[in-house]
N, C-alpha and C positions, 0 to 999 in steps of 0.2 A: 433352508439353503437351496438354491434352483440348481438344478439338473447339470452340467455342463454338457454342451450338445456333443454328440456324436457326430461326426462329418462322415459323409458318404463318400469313400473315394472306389478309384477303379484303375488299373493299370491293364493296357493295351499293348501284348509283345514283347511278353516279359521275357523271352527268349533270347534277344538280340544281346550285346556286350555289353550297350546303357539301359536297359530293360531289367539286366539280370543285376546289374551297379547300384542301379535305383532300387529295386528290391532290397538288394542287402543292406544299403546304407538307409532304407526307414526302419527295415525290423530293428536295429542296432539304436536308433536315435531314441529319444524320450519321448518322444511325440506319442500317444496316446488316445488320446481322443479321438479316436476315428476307427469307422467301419471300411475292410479292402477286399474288394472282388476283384479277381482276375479270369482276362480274355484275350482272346487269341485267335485272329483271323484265321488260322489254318484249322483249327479245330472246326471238324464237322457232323459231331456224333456228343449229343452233351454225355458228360459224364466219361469220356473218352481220353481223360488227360489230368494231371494231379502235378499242384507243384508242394513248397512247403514255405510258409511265411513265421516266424517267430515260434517256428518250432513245432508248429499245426501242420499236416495236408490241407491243403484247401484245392475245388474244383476249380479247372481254367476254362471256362464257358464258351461256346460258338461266342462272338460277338453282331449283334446288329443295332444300328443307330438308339432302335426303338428301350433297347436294354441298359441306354445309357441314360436315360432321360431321368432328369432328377435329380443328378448327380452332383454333388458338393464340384469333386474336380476329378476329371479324367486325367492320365498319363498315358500321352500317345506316345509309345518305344519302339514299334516296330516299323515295317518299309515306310519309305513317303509313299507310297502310291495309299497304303493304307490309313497313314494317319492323317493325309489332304480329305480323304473319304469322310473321315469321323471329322475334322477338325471344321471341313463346312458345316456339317449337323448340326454342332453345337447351339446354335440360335434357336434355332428349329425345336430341339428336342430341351432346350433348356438344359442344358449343365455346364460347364465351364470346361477346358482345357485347358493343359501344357503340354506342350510339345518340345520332345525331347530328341525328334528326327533330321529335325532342321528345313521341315518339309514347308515350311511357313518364315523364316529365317527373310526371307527377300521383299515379306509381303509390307508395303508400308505401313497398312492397317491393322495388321497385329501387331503388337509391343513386342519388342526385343528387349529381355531383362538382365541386366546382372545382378543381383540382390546386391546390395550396400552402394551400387554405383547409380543407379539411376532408378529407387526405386517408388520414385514420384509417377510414374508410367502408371501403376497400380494404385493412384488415390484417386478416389471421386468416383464413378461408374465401375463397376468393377468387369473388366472387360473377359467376351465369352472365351476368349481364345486368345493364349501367351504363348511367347518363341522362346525356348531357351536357346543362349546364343552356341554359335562355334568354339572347340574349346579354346582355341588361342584369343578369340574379342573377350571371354571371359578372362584370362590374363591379362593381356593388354590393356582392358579395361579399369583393372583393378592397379594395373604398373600406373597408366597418366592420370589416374583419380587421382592418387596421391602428391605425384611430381607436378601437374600444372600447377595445382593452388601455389606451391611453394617455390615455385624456381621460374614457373614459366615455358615453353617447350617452341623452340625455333625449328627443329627438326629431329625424328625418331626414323632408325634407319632397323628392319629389325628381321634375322635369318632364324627361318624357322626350321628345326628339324622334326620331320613328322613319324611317328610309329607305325609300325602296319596295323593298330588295331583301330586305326581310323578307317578299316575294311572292315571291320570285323570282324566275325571269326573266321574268314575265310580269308583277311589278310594274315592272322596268326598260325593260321595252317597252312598258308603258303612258307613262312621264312621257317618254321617249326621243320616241312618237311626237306625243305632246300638243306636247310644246314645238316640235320640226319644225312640226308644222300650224299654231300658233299665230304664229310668224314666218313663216311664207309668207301668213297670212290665211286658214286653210282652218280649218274647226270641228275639236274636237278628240273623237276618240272616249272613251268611258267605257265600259271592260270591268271591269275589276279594283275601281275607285275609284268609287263613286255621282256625287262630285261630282268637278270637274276638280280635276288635283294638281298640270299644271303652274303655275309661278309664282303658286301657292296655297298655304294651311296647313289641316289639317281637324283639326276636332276630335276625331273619330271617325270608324273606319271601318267598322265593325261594330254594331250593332243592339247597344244597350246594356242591363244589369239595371235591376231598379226603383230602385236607386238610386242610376243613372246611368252604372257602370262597364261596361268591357268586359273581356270575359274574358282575351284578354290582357294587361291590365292587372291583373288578379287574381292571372293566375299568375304576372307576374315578383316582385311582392311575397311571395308565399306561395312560392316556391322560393326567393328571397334566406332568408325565416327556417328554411327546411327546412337548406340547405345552411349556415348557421352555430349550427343547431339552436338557436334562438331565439322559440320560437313565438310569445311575445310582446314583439319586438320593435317599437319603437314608428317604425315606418316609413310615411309616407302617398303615393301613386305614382298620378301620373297621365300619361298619354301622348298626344301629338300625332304627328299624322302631318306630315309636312315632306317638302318638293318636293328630297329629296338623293338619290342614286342609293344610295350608300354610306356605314356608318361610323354610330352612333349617336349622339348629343349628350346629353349632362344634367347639367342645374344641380341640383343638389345644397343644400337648405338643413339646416345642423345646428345643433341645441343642446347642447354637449357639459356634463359633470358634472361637469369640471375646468377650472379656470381656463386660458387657453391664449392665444399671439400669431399671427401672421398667420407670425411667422418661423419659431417651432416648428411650426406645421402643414405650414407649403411644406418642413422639413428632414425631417418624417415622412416623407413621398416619395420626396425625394431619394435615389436610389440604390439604393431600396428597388422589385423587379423585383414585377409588370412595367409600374411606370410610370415614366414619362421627365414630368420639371417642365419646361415650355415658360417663356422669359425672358416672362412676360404682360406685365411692364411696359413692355415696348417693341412690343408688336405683339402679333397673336392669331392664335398661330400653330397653338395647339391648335383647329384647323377642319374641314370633313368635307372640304373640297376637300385638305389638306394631310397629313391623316392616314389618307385611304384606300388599303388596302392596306399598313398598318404593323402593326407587330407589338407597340407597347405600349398601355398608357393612357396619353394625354395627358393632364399634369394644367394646365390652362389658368388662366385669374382665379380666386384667391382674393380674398372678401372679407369685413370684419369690419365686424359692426354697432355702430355708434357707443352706444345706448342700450340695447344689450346683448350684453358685451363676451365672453361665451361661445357667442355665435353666427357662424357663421358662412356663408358661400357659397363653393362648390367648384365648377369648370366641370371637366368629363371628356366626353373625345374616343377614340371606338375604334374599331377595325374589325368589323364584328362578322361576319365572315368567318373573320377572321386570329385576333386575340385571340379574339373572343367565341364562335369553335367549334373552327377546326380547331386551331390550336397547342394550346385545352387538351385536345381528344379524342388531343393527340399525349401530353403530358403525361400522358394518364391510362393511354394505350397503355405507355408505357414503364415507369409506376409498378405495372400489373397485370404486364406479363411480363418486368420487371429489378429488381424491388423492392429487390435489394442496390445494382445499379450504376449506377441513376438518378440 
Protein backbone atom coordinates (compact mmCIF):
# COMPACT_ATOMS: atom_id res chain seq x y z
CA UNK A 1 0.00 0.00 0.00
CA UNK A 2 2.01 3.57 -0.90
CA UNK A 3 2.82 6.02 1.59
CA UNK A 4 0.23 8.85 1.51
CA UNK A 5 2.38 11.91 1.13
CA UNK A 6 3.08 14.24 3.83
CA UNK A 7 2.46 18.10 2.53
CA UNK A 8 4.91 20.56 3.64
CA UNK A 9 3.02 23.48 5.02
CA UNK A 10 4.11 26.73 6.80
CA UNK A 11 2.29 29.58 8.46
CA UNK A 12 3.54 33.21 8.25
CA UNK A 13 2.18 35.53 11.48
CA UNK A 14 0.56 33.49 13.35
CA UNK A 15 0.10 36.20 15.75
CA UNK A 16 -2.32 38.41 14.01
CA UNK A 17 -6.37 37.60 14.75
CA UNK A 18 -6.51 35.46 11.18
CA UNK A 19 -3.09 33.93 11.85
CA UNK A 20 -4.11 32.74 15.25
CA UNK A 21 -8.07 31.64 13.54
CA UNK A 22 -6.23 29.76 11.14
CA UNK A 23 -4.16 27.88 13.45
CA UNK A 24 -6.89 26.89 15.64
CA UNK A 25 -9.32 25.98 13.13
CA UNK A 26 -6.35 23.28 11.31
CA UNK A 27 -5.35 21.83 14.59
CA UNK A 28 -9.23 21.10 15.25
CA UNK A 29 -9.91 19.93 11.51
CA UNK A 30 -9.14 16.25 10.37
CA UNK A 31 -6.77 17.04 7.92
CA UNK A 32 -3.78 15.14 8.81
CA UNK A 33 -1.50 14.57 6.32
CA UNK A 34 0.71 17.34 6.54
CA UNK A 35 3.92 18.48 8.03
CA UNK A 36 3.55 22.71 9.86
CA UNK A 37 6.43 25.00 10.69
CA UNK A 38 5.89 28.21 11.88
CA UNK A 39 7.46 31.85 11.19
CA UNK A 40 7.39 35.16 12.15
CA UNK A 41 8.83 38.23 10.81
CA UNK A 42 9.48 39.85 13.97
CA UNK A 43 11.32 36.93 15.49
CA UNK A 44 15.13 37.69 15.42
CA UNK A 45 16.97 35.16 17.57
CA UNK A 46 15.93 31.43 16.48
CA UNK A 47 14.74 29.60 19.13
CA UNK A 48 13.49 32.83 20.74
CA UNK A 49 9.83 32.29 20.56
CA UNK A 50 7.35 28.92 21.14
CA UNK A 51 3.92 28.60 20.21
CA UNK A 52 1.62 25.35 20.59
CA UNK A 53 -0.16 23.47 17.67
CA UNK A 54 -2.47 20.31 18.45
CA UNK A 55 -1.25 20.31 21.74
CA UNK A 56 2.82 20.34 20.94
CA UNK A 57 5.23 23.54 21.42
CA UNK A 58 6.58 23.99 18.40
CA UNK A 59 9.57 26.78 17.40
CA UNK A 60 8.33 30.11 15.48
CA UNK A 61 11.52 30.63 13.30
CA UNK A 62 13.16 34.09 11.91
CA UNK A 63 11.47 33.78 8.47
CA UNK A 64 13.56 34.39 4.99
CA UNK A 65 12.40 33.68 1.47
CA UNK A 66 15.26 31.04 1.27
CA UNK A 67 13.34 28.84 4.22
CA UNK A 68 10.37 28.70 2.51
CA UNK A 69 11.49 27.02 -0.69
CA UNK A 70 9.90 23.84 -1.20
CA UNK A 71 7.11 24.35 0.37
CA UNK A 72 3.81 22.23 -0.34
CA UNK A 73 1.90 25.75 0.73
CA UNK A 74 2.80 28.79 2.75
CA UNK A 75 0.08 30.82 4.81
CA UNK A 76 0.82 34.33 4.59
CA UNK A 77 -1.27 36.04 8.15
CA UNK A 78 0.68 38.61 9.04
CA UNK A 79 1.22 42.55 7.82
CA UNK A 80 0.78 43.09 3.89
CA UNK A 81 3.91 44.91 3.76
CA UNK A 82 5.21 41.22 4.90
CA UNK A 83 3.19 38.85 3.11
CA UNK A 84 3.56 41.19 -0.55
CA UNK A 85 7.49 40.40 0.46
CA UNK A 86 6.97 36.55 0.66
CA UNK A 87 4.07 36.40 -1.82
CA UNK A 88 6.56 37.78 -4.77
CA UNK A 89 9.10 34.92 -3.70
CA UNK A 90 6.89 32.38 -4.33
CA UNK A 91 7.97 31.69 -8.09
CA UNK A 92 11.42 32.18 -7.28
CA UNK A 93 11.80 29.97 -4.30
CA UNK A 94 9.26 27.51 -5.66
CA UNK A 95 6.38 26.98 -3.05
CA UNK A 96 2.93 28.04 -3.25
CA UNK A 97 0.92 30.48 -1.27
CA UNK A 98 -2.22 31.82 0.29
CA UNK A 99 -2.80 34.82 1.42
CA UNK A 100 -4.87 35.44 4.10
CA UNK A 101 -3.86 39.59 4.52
CA UNK A 102 -5.58 40.62 1.55
CA UNK A 103 -2.31 42.00 0.49
CA UNK A 104 -2.80 40.50 -3.00
CA UNK A 105 -6.69 40.82 -2.96
CA UNK A 106 -6.57 43.74 -5.92
CA UNK A 107 -3.97 41.88 -8.00
CA UNK A 108 -5.70 40.52 -11.30
CA UNK A 109 -3.07 37.87 -11.51
CA UNK A 110 -3.53 36.17 -8.59
CA UNK A 111 -6.80 34.29 -8.06
CA UNK A 112 -9.41 35.46 -5.75
CA UNK A 113 -11.10 32.19 -4.18
CA UNK A 114 -14.05 31.29 -2.44
CA UNK A 115 -13.96 27.57 -2.30
CA UNK A 116 -17.46 26.20 -3.43
CA UNK A 117 -18.01 29.36 -5.45
CA UNK A 118 -15.56 29.74 -8.04
CA UNK A 119 -13.27 26.98 -7.55
CA UNK A 120 -12.45 26.41 -11.20
CA UNK A 121 -9.71 29.28 -10.55
CA UNK A 122 -7.61 26.39 -9.14
CA UNK A 123 -7.85 23.68 -12.14
CA UNK A 124 -5.20 23.21 -14.62
CA UNK A 125 -1.71 24.97 -13.47
CA UNK A 126 -1.86 25.18 -10.15
CA UNK A 127 -1.00 28.75 -9.51
CA UNK A 128 1.97 29.98 -7.12
CA UNK A 129 0.12 32.48 -5.29
CA UNK A 130 -3.84 32.51 -3.99
CA UNK A 131 -5.95 35.59 -2.46
CA UNK A 132 -8.27 34.66 0.15
CA UNK A 133 -11.06 37.03 -0.49
CA UNK A 134 -12.45 39.90 2.07
CA UNK A 135 -14.77 38.55 4.57
CA UNK A 136 -18.03 40.07 3.32
CA UNK A 137 -17.03 38.90 -0.96
CA UNK A 138 -16.85 35.54 0.93
CA UNK A 139 -20.66 35.97 2.01
CA UNK A 140 -21.85 37.62 -0.65
CA UNK A 141 -20.39 35.43 -2.81
CA UNK A 142 -21.74 32.35 -1.32
CA UNK A 143 -25.52 34.70 -0.86
CA UNK A 144 -25.66 35.29 -5.28
CA UNK A 145 -23.95 31.73 -5.97
CA UNK A 146 -27.12 30.38 -4.81
CA UNK A 147 -29.88 33.12 -5.74
CA UNK A 148 -28.69 33.85 -9.43
CA UNK A 149 -29.01 30.27 -10.92
CA UNK A 150 -32.50 30.21 -9.35
CA UNK A 151 -34.35 33.47 -9.45
CA UNK A 152 -32.18 35.68 -11.33
CA UNK A 153 -30.77 39.11 -9.77
CA UNK A 154 -31.90 42.76 -11.18
CA UNK A 155 -30.44 44.44 -8.30
CA UNK A 156 -28.59 43.66 -4.66
CA UNK A 157 -28.56 46.65 -2.47
CA UNK A 158 -26.54 45.48 0.57
CA UNK A 159 -25.48 47.45 4.35
CA UNK A 160 -22.72 46.21 5.93
CA UNK A 161 -22.14 46.37 9.63
CA UNK A 162 -18.44 45.92 10.25
CA UNK A 163 -16.65 44.72 13.87
CA UNK A 164 -13.72 46.26 15.12
CA UNK A 165 -11.88 43.18 14.67
CA UNK A 166 -11.43 43.96 11.15
CA UNK A 167 -8.50 46.02 13.12
CA UNK A 168 -7.44 43.61 14.77
CA UNK A 169 -6.33 43.40 17.90
CA UNK A 170 -5.80 46.79 18.32
CA UNK A 171 -9.50 47.48 17.01
CA UNK A 172 -10.67 45.06 20.03
CA UNK A 173 -8.67 46.92 22.45
CA UNK A 174 -9.80 49.96 21.51
CA UNK A 175 -13.81 49.28 21.96
CA UNK A 176 -12.67 46.76 25.03
CA UNK A 177 -11.05 49.83 26.56
CA UNK A 178 -13.54 52.61 25.63
CA UNK A 179 -16.34 50.72 27.20
CA UNK A 180 -14.18 49.94 30.55
CA UNK A 181 -13.64 53.75 30.80
CA UNK A 182 -16.89 54.73 29.93
CA UNK A 183 -18.70 52.66 32.83
CA UNK A 184 -16.17 53.67 35.44
CA UNK A 185 -16.66 57.48 34.20
CA UNK A 186 -13.29 58.00 32.92
CA UNK A 187 -12.85 59.59 29.13
CA UNK A 188 -12.32 57.18 26.67
CA UNK A 189 -9.17 57.04 24.51
CA UNK A 190 -9.28 57.28 20.58
CA UNK A 191 -6.37 55.50 18.77
CA UNK A 192 -7.54 53.25 16.02
CA UNK A 193 -11.17 55.10 15.67
CA UNK A 194 -11.28 59.12 15.09
CA UNK A 195 -14.56 59.31 16.89
CA UNK A 196 -15.63 56.99 19.93
CA UNK A 197 -16.89 53.39 18.99
CA UNK A 198 -17.99 52.38 22.20
CA UNK A 199 -21.83 52.30 22.53
CA UNK A 200 -21.61 54.29 19.16
CA UNK A 201 -22.21 53.58 15.25
CA UNK A 202 -19.82 55.47 12.63
CA UNK A 203 -20.47 56.00 9.42
CA UNK A 204 -17.06 55.87 8.26
CA UNK A 205 -13.83 55.23 9.29
CA UNK A 206 -11.44 56.12 6.85
CA UNK A 207 -11.12 59.50 4.88
CA UNK A 208 -13.46 58.79 1.98
CA UNK A 209 -13.30 59.47 -2.34
CA UNK A 210 -15.10 62.27 -3.89
CA UNK A 211 -17.97 60.45 -4.14
CA UNK A 212 -18.07 59.58 -0.71
CA UNK A 213 -16.99 55.97 -0.61
CA UNK A 214 -14.16 54.29 1.20
CA UNK A 215 -11.87 52.03 -0.11
CA UNK A 216 -12.91 49.31 1.62
CA UNK A 217 -16.12 49.54 0.62
CA UNK A 218 -14.88 49.53 -3.03
CA UNK A 219 -13.14 46.59 -2.65
CA UNK A 220 -15.56 44.14 -1.00
CA UNK A 221 -17.95 45.10 -4.10
CA UNK A 222 -15.28 44.83 -6.77
CA UNK A 223 -13.99 41.31 -5.40
CA UNK A 224 -17.63 39.94 -4.85
CA UNK A 225 -17.92 40.47 -8.92
CA UNK A 226 -14.18 39.28 -9.47
CA UNK A 227 -14.77 36.06 -7.57
CA UNK A 228 -18.32 35.19 -9.42
CA UNK A 229 -16.78 36.88 -12.64
CA UNK A 230 -19.40 39.27 -13.08
CA UNK A 231 -18.13 42.58 -13.69
CA UNK A 232 -21.24 43.95 -14.09
CA UNK A 233 -23.05 42.89 -11.68
CA UNK A 234 -25.48 45.07 -10.37
CA UNK A 235 -24.56 45.35 -6.62
CA UNK A 236 -24.59 48.66 -4.58
CA UNK A 237 -22.57 48.28 -0.86
CA UNK A 238 -22.08 50.48 1.70
CA UNK A 239 -20.59 49.94 5.13
CA UNK A 240 -20.83 50.97 8.86
CA UNK A 241 -18.82 50.51 11.40
CA UNK A 242 -20.75 49.10 14.66
CA UNK A 243 -19.51 48.86 18.31
CA UNK A 244 -19.37 44.48 17.97
CA UNK A 245 -16.07 42.89 18.72
CA UNK A 246 -16.83 40.04 16.28
CA UNK A 247 -18.69 38.46 13.32
CA UNK A 248 -20.08 40.81 10.52
CA UNK A 249 -23.82 41.66 9.98
CA UNK A 250 -25.72 42.56 6.53
CA UNK A 251 -29.04 43.25 5.45
CA UNK A 252 -29.12 42.29 2.09
CA UNK A 253 -31.98 44.03 -0.21
CA UNK A 254 -32.85 41.98 -3.66
CA UNK A 255 -34.76 42.24 -6.82
CA UNK A 256 -34.78 39.08 -8.31
CA UNK A 257 -35.88 38.33 -12.22
CA UNK A 258 -38.14 35.53 -11.22
CA UNK A 259 -41.06 35.51 -9.55
CA UNK A 260 -40.25 33.88 -6.02
CA UNK A 261 -42.04 33.33 -2.12
CA UNK A 262 -40.59 34.06 1.19
CA UNK A 263 -40.88 29.91 1.37
CA UNK A 264 -38.89 29.06 -1.76
CA UNK A 265 -36.18 31.62 -0.82
CA UNK A 266 -35.84 30.37 3.21
CA UNK A 267 -35.68 26.41 1.31
CA UNK A 268 -32.90 27.81 -1.10
CA UNK A 269 -30.81 27.77 2.09
CA UNK A 270 -31.85 25.14 3.76
CA UNK A 271 -29.42 22.67 3.99
CA UNK A 272 -27.52 24.12 1.43
CA UNK A 273 -23.67 24.50 3.36
CA UNK A 274 -22.42 26.67 4.43
CA UNK A 275 -25.50 28.25 5.91
CA UNK A 276 -27.60 27.23 8.70
CA UNK A 277 -31.64 29.08 8.48
CA UNK A 278 -31.98 30.48 12.09
CA UNK A 279 -36.18 29.70 13.26
CA UNK A 280 -36.34 34.02 12.78
CA UNK A 281 -39.98 33.84 13.49
CA UNK A 282 -39.56 33.20 17.02
CA UNK A 283 -36.51 35.14 17.98
CA UNK A 284 -33.28 36.60 16.33
CA UNK A 285 -31.06 34.33 16.72
CA UNK A 286 -28.78 35.08 13.77
CA UNK A 287 -26.80 37.91 16.04
CA UNK A 288 -23.09 38.75 16.42
CA UNK A 289 -23.38 37.96 20.14
CA UNK A 290 -24.75 34.36 19.17
CA UNK A 291 -22.85 33.68 16.11
CA UNK A 292 -19.36 34.64 17.11
CA UNK A 293 -16.96 31.99 16.55
CA UNK A 294 -19.42 29.64 14.38
CA UNK A 295 -18.65 28.26 11.51
CA UNK A 296 -21.69 28.99 9.05
CA UNK A 297 -23.74 31.77 7.57
CA UNK A 298 -26.64 32.61 9.67
CA UNK A 299 -29.44 33.14 7.50
CA UNK A 300 -31.59 35.31 9.92
CA UNK A 301 -35.20 37.52 8.80
CA UNK A 302 -36.26 37.19 5.57
CA UNK A 303 -38.58 39.72 4.14
CA UNK A 304 -41.04 40.39 1.24
CA UNK A 305 -42.06 43.62 -0.03
CA UNK A 306 -45.77 43.97 -0.18
CA UNK A 307 -45.70 46.45 -3.44
CA UNK A 308 -43.21 44.55 -4.88
CA UNK A 309 -43.50 41.05 -4.72
CA UNK A 310 -39.95 40.04 -6.31
CA UNK A 311 -38.30 41.77 -3.79
CA UNK A 312 -36.96 40.92 -1.08
CA UNK A 313 -34.68 41.30 2.48
CA UNK A 314 -32.13 38.84 3.69
CA UNK A 315 -30.47 39.29 7.15
CA UNK A 316 -26.84 37.26 7.27
CA UNK A 317 -24.65 36.60 10.36
CA UNK A 318 -20.96 35.37 10.12
CA UNK A 319 -17.85 35.03 11.74
CA UNK A 320 -15.45 36.57 9.80
CA UNK A 321 -12.64 34.81 11.32
CA UNK A 322 -14.19 31.37 11.04
CA UNK A 323 -16.17 31.37 7.84
CA UNK A 324 -14.93 34.59 6.39
CA UNK A 325 -11.03 33.48 6.37
CA UNK A 326 -9.76 30.67 8.07
CA UNK A 327 -12.25 27.65 7.10
CA UNK A 328 -12.11 28.93 3.52
CA UNK A 329 -8.21 29.44 3.27
CA UNK A 330 -8.67 25.71 4.76
CA UNK A 331 -10.90 24.73 2.03
CA UNK A 332 -8.72 26.23 -0.50
CA UNK A 333 -5.63 24.40 1.17
CA UNK A 334 -7.13 21.06 0.62
CA UNK A 335 -8.74 21.79 -2.89
CA UNK A 336 -4.85 22.99 -4.07
CA UNK A 337 -2.95 19.79 -2.58
CA UNK A 338 -5.94 16.89 -2.58
CA UNK A 339 -7.71 18.08 -5.61
CA UNK A 340 -8.99 14.17 -6.09
CA UNK A 341 -9.78 13.64 -2.36
CA UNK A 342 -11.40 16.74 -1.16
Amino acid sequence: MATKKKFKLALVGGDSLRGREFKDVLARSDWNSFDMEFFDPEVKEEFSKLTDFRDEPRVVRAVNPEDLAGKDLVFLAGTQDASRKLGRQAAKQKFQALDLSEAFNDDPAVPLVVAGVNDQQLAGKKPRLVANPHPVAVFLSHLFHLVIPEYGLAKAVTFVLQPVSAFDDPGIQELASQSAALLSGADPEKKIFKEQIAFNILSHTERPDERGFCTAELQMGAEVRRVLDRPDLPLFLSAIQAPVFHTYSLMTYLELEKDADLAGLEALFAGRAPFTVTPFREGCSASSLSVAGKNEIFVGQLKQEVSAPRSFWVWLVADNLTRGSALNALDIARKLLEPKGH
